[in-house]
N, C-alpha and C positions, 0 to 999 in steps of 0.2 A: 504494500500500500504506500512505501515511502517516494516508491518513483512516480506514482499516478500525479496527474494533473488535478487542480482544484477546479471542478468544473465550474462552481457556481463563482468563479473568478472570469472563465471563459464568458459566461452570460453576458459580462459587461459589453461585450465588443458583438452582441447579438439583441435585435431591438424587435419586443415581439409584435410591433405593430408593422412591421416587415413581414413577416409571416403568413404562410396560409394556414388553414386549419390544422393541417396534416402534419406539417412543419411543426406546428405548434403542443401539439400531440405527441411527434415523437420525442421534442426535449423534455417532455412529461417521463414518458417511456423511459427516456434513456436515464434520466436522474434518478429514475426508480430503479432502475437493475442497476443502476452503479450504488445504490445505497444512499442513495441522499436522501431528505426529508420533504414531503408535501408542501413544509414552510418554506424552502429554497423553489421550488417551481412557482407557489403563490406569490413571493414577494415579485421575483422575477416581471409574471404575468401581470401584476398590477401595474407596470410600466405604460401596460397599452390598455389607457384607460376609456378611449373609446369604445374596447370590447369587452373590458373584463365586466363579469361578474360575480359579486359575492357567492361563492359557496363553491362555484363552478370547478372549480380544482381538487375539491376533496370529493366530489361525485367522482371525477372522472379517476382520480385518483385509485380511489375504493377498488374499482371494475380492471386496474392494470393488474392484470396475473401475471405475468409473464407470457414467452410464446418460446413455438421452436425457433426461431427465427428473431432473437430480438434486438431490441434496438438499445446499443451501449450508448458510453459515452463519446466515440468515434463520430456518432452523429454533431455532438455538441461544438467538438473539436475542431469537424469540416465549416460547421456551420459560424463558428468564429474565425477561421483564417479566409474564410470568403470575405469577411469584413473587416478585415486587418489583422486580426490576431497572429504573429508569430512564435513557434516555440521554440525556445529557449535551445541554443547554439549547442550542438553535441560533435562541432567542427575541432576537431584534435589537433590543427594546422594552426587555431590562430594563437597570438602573439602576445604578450601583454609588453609594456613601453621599456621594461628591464630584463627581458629574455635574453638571451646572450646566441651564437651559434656557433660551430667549430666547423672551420674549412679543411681541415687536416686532410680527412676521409674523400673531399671533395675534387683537392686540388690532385691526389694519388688515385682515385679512381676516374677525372676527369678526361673525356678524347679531345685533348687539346687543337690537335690538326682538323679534327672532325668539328668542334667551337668553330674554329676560324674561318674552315670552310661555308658551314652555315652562317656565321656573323656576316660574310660575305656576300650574303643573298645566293648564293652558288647553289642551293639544296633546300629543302625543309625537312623536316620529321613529321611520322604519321606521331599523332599521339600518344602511343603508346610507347612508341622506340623516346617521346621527350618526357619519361615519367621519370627513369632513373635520375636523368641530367637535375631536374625539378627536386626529387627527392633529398638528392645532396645535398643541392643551396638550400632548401626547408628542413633540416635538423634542430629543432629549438632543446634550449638548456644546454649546450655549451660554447665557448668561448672560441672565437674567431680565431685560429693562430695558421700562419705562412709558414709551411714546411719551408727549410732551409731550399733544398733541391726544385723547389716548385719555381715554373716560370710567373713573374710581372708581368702583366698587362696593365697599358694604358691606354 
């Protein structure tokens, strides 16, 4: 439960006066199979105060059993990154302002003739032959250092 999302955080970024019935229905659904409580879908609901009505959520509440077929929190999830919602970066590559990196590995495994060729415009790489080259330069947590024997470029 520690990795799960707070769905009734997601709600923010989902306006149920946006919504069709059905729409509206399944973030019912979904808040119930994910364990949430009837008071999270009602306050929610109260937003769209053109439609809401008093009571109208603990009826419908009541009659959600489940299904074979039902509907999580995946719903809730889509339904906020349609309207901005982003989740939280699980990107392993980014950098924070005091990372450090070590070229050691880089400048010993690098095809320097094969760099200069391509710096040259002479060639390109499929993607996949420029993953290793990328890999190298993106080593974070350690310190930059120039092997003695390694050529300078300017």
């Amino acid at each position: 439960m520690e990795n799960k999302l707070n769905l009734v955080e997601l709600l923010d970024y989902i306006d149920p006066a946006t919504l069709n019935y059905q729409e509206w229905l399944n973030v019912g659904f979904a808040l119930k199979h994910e364990g949430y409580s009837i008071d999270d879908w009602d306050n929610w609901s109260r937003r769209d105060m053109a439609r809401y009505h008093d009571g109208e959520t603990e009826k419908k509440w009541e009659k959600f059993n489940g299904s074979a077929k039902p509907v999580t929190g995946a719903t809730i999830t889509q339904l906020a990154k349609e309207n901005g919602w982003r989740p939280p970066s699980s990107d392993t590559t980014s950098f924070g302002w005091n990372d450090s990196f070590v070229a050691s590995d880089f400048f010993r495994r690098m095809d320097w003739e094969k760099m200069d060729y391509l710096h040259a415009g002479q060639q390109s790489l499929h993607p996949d032959q420029q993953r290793p080259y990328l890999g190298l330069l993106l080593q974070p947590h350690r310190t930059l250092q120039r092997k003695r024997d390694a050529p300078v470029y300017q």
